[in-house]
N, C-alpha and C positions, 0 to 999 in steps of 0.2 A: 741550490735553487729550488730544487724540487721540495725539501724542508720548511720554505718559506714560505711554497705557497700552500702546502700543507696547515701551517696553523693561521694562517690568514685566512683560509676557506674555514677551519675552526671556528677562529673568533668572531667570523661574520656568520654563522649559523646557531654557535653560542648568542651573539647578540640580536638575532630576530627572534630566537626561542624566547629569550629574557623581556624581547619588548614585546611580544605577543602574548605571552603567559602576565606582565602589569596589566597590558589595554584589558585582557578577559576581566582581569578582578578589577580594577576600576570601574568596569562596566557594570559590577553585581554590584559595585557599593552604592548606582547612584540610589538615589530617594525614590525615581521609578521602581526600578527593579527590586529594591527591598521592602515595598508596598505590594509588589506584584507575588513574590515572595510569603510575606507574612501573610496576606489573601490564601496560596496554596494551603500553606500550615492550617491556619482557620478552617478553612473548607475540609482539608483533612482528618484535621481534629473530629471535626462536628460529624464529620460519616462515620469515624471509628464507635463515636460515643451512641451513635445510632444504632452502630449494629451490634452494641453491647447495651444499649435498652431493650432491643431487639430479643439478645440472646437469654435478656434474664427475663422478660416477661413470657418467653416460652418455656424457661424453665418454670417458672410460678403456676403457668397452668396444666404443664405436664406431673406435678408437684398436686397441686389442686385437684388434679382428677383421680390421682393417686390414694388420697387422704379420704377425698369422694368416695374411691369403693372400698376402701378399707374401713372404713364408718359408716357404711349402707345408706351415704347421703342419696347419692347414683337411682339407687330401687325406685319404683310407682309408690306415690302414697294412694292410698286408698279414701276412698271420698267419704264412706261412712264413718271414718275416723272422727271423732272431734275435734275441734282446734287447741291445739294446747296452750294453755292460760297461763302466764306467771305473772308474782306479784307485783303491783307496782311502788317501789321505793323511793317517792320522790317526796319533799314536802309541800305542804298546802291539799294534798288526797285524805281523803278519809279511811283508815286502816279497812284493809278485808276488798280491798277495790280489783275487778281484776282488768287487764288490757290484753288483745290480741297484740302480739308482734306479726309483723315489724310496725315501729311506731316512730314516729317523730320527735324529739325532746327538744325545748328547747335551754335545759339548759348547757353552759357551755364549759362549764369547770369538771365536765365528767371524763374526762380525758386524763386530766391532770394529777 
């Protein structure tokens, strides 16, 4: 007797585990929930990739300020300096022409 009701109290705890643990996962499959879901991921995603924009733009200018004093960009220019002239190599100028930089161009194949 006591055997019996042993694995009867079993299988009825076996079977609310079994119907409990379906309802959960049918519950995740509906179209709700796996909208609600792939929103988390999204919104996850888009913070990670922020704070790895984040993290390379403070290297670039902890980088940038590096190079800065290591080429005495950093130092005071001096005012009585002159401005320094280089050539201009575009066509349609007439050779010996000079430009202050920084300057505007428009042309657009200079990249390429």
């Amino acid at each position: 007797m006591f055997r019996r009701t042993f694995w009867f109290t079993a299988g009825a705890a076996a079977g609310v585990w079994a119907t409990t643990k379906v309802n959960r996962k049918l519950k995740q499959l509906t179209p709700e929930s796996l909208a609600a879901q792939a929103a988390d991921k999204a919104i996850e995603t888009g913070h990670r990739l922020k704070d790895f924009a984040l993290d390379v733009r403070e290297g670039m200018v902890r980088r940038e300020a590096e190079l800065g004093g290591a080429l005495g960009l950093d130092a005071p220019v001096d005012p009585d300096l002159p401005v320094q002239r280089h050539f201009a190599v575009e066509a349609g100028e007439p050779a010996n022409t000079y430009r202050t930089l920084p300057y505007k161009t428009n042309n657009r194949n200079e990249d390429h």
